[in-house]
ZAZA-959822 format. One record per residue (C-alpha): x, y, z; residue in one letter. Coordinates in pm, whole numbers, plus 50000, padded with zeros to 5 digits. Example, Ala and Ser with C-alpha at 12.3 -4.5 7.8 and 13.67 -1.06 7.14 Angstrom:
! ZAZA-959822
512304955050780A
513674989450714S
//
This chain:
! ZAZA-959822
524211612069422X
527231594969248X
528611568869470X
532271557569367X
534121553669696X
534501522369884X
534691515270251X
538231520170295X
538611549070105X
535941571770274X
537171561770646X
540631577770500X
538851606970358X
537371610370667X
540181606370870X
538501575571068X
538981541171032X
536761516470861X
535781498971190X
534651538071303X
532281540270964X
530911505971075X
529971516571407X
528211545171297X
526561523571046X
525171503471347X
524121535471541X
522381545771214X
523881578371170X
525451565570878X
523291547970596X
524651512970482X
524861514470072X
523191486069861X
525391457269803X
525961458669382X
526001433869147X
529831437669183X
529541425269535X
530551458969712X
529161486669863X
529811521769748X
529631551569906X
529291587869795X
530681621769905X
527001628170081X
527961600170288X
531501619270338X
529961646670416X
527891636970701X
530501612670789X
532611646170891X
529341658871061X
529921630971282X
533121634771368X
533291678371376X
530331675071666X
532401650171844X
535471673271848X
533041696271966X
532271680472228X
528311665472122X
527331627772218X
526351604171931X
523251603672025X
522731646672050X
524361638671689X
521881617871566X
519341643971666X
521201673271471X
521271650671145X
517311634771247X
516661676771192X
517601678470856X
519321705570669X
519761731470937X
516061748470851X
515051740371193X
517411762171327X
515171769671669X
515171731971719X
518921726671637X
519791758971893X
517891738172166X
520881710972164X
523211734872082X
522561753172418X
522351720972611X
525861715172519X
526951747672610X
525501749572920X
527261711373011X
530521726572837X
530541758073074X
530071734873411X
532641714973283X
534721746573311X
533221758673613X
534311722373774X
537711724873617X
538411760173742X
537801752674105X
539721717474033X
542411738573962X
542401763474247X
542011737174505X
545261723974353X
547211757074324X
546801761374693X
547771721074746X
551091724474559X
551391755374743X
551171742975043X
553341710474937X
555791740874872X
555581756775175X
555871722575389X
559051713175592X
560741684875468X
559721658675745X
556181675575787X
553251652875648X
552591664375278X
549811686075237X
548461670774919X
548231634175074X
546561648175343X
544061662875145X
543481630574991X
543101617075357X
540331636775478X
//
């Protein structure tokens, strides 16, 4: 493991910024390098690599902590274990949707109605929000 990148240079590899490797650093998802004689810490492309874990199961939508269980499992050989918080996510992404959908159908019918509404008639939407 040949470690030649400092701080600053792996958050930009990353796309991060060096406050964001620090944090996960803290949350131990991220290993803190040795201090060298040089007074600095370096860091390799392993830790670029699962630096980009990080941040590719946040766009997808997974905690930091389901994250930390993903990397806890290793290399992916566990793959029953790692489908098991893959389908928890799933399941909270599709309610998400589920919630979102009938957020938006309840408003559809609000504008609607806003739409509809004479001009000096109490607006639908507020009284919605009145009930």
């Amino acid at each position: 493991m040949k470690e030649d990148m400092l701080i600053g240079r792996l958050a930009r590899s990353a796309g991060v910024n060096v406050e964001t490797v620090r944090y996960y650093q803290r949350r131990r998802l991220l290993r803190v390098p040795v201090v060298r004689e040089s007074g600095v810490r370096r860091y390799s492309d392993d830790d670029l690599k699962r630096l980009r874990f990080i941040k590719r199961g946040q766009q997808l939508g997974f905690s930091l902590a389901e994250i930390g269980e993903l990397l806890a499992l290793g290399d992916g050989n566990r793959c029953s274990a790692v489908c098991g918080v893959g389908e928890r996510r799933l399941a909270d992404v599709e309610r998400k949707i589920a919630d979102l959908s009938a957020m938006r159908e309840a408003l559809r019918y609000l504008v609607g109605a806003c739409h509809e509404a004479q001009a000096e008639a109490p607006c639908p939407l507020v009284q919605a929000f009145a009930r």
